[in-house]
Z-matrix of the N, CA and C atoms (Angstrom, degrees):
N
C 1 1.441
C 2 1.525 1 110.97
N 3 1.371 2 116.56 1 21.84
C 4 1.527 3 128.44 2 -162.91
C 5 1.865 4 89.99 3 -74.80
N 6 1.340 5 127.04 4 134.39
C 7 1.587 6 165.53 5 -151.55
C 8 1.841 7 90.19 6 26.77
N 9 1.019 8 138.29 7 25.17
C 10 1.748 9 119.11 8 149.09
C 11 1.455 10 117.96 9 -60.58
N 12 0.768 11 122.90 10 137.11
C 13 1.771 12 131.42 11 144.34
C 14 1.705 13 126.51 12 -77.65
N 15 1.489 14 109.83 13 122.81
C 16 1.403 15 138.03 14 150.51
C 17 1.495 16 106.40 15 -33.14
N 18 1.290 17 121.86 16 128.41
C 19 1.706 18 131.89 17 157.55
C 20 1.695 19 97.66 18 -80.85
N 21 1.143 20 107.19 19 150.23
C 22 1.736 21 113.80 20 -174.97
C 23 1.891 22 100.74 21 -63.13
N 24 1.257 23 123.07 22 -17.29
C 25 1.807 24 123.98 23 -176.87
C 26 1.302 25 83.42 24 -87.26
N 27 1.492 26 143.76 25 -49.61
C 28 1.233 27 117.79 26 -163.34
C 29 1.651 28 112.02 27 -86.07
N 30 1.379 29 102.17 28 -15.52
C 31 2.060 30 100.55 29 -178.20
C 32 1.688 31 97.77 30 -79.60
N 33 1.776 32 128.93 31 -11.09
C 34 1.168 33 116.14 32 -163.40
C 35 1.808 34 80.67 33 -94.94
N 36 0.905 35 120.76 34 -61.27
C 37 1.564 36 132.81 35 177.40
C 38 1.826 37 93.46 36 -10.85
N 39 1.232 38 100.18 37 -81.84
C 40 1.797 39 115.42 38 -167.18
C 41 1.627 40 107.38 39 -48.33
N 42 1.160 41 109.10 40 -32.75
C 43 1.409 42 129.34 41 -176.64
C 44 1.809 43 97.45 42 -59.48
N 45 1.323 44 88.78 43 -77.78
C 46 2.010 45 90.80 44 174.15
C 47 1.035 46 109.72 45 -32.11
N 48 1.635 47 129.23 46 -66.52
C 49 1.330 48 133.53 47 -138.33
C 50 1.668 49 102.56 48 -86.66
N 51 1.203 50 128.83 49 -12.74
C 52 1.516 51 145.01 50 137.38
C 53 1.198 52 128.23 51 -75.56
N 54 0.870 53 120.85 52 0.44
C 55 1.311 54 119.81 53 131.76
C 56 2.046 55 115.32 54 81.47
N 57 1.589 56 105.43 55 50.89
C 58 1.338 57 137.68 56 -159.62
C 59 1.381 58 95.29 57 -72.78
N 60 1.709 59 123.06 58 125.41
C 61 1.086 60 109.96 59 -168.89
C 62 1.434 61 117.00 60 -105.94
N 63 0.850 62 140.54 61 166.61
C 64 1.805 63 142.70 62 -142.41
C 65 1.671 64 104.35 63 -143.13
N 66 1.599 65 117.08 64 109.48
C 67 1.363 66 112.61 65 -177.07
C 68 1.328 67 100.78 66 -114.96
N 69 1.399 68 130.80 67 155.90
C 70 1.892 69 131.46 68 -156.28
C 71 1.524 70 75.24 69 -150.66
N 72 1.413 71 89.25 70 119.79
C 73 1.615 72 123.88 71 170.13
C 74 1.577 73 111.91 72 -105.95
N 75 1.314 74 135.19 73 138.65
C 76 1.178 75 119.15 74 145.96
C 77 1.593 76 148.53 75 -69.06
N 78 0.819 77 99.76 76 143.47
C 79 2.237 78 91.69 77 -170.07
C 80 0.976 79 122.20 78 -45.62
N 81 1.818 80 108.80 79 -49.89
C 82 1.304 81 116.35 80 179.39
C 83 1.748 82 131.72 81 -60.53
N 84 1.619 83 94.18 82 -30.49
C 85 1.582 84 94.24 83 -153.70
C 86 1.507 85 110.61 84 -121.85
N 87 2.000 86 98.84 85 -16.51
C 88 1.723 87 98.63 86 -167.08
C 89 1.332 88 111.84 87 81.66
N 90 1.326 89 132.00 88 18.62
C 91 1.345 90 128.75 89 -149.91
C 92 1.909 91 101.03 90 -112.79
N 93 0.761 92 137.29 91 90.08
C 94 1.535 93 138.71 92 -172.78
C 95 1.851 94 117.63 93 -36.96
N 96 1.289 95 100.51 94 112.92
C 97 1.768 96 86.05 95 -163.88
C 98 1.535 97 100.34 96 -122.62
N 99 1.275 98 117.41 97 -7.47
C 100 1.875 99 115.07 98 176.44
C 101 1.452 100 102.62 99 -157.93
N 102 1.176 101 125.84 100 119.84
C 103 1.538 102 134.28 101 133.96
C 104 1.486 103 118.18 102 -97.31
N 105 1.558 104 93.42 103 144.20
C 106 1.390 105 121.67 104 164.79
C 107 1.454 106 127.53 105 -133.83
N 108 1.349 107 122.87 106 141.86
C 109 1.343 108 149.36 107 164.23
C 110 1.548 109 110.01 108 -33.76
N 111 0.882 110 119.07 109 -10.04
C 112 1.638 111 108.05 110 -176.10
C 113 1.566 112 104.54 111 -178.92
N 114 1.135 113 119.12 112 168.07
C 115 1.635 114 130.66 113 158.52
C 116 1.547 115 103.21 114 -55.02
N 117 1.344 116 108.44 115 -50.11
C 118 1.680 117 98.58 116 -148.74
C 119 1.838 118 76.04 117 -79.63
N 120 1.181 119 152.68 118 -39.22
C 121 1.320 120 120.57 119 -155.22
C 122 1.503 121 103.28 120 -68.40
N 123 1.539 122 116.30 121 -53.65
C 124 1.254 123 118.57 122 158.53
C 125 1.716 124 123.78 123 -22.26
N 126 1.017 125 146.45 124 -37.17
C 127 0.862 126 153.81 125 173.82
C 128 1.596 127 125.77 126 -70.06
N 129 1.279 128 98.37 127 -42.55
C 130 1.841 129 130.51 128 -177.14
C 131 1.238 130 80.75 129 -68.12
N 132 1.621 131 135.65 130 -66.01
C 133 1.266 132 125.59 131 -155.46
C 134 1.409 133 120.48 132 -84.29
N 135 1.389 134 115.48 133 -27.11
C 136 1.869 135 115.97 134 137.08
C 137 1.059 136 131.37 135 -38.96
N 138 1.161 137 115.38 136 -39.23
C 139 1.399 138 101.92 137 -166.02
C 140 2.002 139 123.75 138 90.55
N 141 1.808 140 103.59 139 23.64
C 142 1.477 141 103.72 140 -145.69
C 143 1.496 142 71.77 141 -141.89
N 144 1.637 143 87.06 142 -178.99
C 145 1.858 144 105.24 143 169.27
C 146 1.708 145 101.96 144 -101.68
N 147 1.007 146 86.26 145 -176.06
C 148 1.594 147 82.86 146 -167.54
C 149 1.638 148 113.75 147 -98.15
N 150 1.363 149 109.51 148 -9.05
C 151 1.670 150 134.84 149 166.93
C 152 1.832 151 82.54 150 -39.40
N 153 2.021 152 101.02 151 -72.81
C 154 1.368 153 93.61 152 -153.00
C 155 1.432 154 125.35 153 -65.51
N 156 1.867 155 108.40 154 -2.93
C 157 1.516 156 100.15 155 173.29
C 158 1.502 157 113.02 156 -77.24
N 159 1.726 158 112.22 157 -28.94
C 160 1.490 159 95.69 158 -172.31
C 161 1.390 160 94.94 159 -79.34
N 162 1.225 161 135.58 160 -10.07
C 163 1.884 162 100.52 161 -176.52
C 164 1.534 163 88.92 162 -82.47
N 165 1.125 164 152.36 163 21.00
C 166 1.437 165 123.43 164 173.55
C 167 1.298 166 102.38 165 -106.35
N 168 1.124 167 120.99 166 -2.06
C 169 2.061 168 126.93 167 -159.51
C 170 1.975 169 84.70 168 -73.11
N 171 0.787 170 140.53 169 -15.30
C 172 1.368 171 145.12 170 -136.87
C 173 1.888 172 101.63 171 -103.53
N 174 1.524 173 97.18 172 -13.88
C 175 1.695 174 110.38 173 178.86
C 176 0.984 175 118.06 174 107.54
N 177 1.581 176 125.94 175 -22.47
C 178 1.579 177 135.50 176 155.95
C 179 1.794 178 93.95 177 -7.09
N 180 1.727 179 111.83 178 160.59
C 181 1.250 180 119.78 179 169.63
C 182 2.043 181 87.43 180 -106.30
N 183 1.418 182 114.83 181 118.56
C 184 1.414 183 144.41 182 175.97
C 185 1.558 184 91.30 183 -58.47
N 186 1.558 185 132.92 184 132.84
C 187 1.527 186 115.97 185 149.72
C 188 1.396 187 123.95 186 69.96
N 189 1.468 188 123.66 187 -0.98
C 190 1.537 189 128.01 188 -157.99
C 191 1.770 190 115.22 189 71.74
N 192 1.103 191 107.24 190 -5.12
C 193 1.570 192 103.21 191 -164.75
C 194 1.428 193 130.42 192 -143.65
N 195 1.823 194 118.40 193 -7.06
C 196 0.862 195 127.82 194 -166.16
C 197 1.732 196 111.07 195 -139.02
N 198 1.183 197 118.36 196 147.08
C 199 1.354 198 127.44 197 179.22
C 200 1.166 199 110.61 198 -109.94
N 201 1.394 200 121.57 199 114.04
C 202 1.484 201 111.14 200 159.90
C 203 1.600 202 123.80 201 -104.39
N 204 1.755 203 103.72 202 159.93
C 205 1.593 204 89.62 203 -171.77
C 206 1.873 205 86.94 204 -152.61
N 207 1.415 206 124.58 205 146.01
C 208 1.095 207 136.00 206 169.90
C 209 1.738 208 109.85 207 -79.58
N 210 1.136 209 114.83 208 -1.53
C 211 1.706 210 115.26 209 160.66
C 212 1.568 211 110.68 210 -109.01
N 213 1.346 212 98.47 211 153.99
C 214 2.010 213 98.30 212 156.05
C 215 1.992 214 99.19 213 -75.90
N 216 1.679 215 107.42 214 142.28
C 217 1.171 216 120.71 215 170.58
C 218 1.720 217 101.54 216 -88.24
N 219 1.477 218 89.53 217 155.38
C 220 1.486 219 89.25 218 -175.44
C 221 1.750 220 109.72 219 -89.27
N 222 1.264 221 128.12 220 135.70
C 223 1.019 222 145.33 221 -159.75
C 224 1.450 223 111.58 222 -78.39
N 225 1.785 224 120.70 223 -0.38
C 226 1.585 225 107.51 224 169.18
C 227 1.481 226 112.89 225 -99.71
């Protein structure tokens, strides 16, 4: 696949199956309240597809209440 390009369904695809990890912050405090192993587990435990976890990685407030981010935030 040396100089092809990925469609964004197949870079989210590879993304799952590697296993992109998902940290859930709270709104109020910054305070870390769920990680997960992947989008799709993240998702399973939403209750969502996993489309809607990556559009929230972006800083959107998730649910009214939650932040998600594919890094740990730094804690100062």
């Amino acid at each position: 696949m040396y100089g092809k390009n990925h469609s964004n369904s197949t870079k989210i695809k590879m993304s799952i199956a590697k296993g992109t990890p998902i940290f859930v912050y709270s709104s109020d405090s910054n305070t870390l309240i769920y990680n997960f192993t992947s989008l799709k587990k993240a998702s399973e435990f939403f209750n969502c597809l996993d489309h809607t976890i990556k559009r929230y990685l972006n800083g959107k407030l998730f649910k009214k209440q939650w932040i998600l981010t594919s890094s740990i935030r730094d804690s100062s």
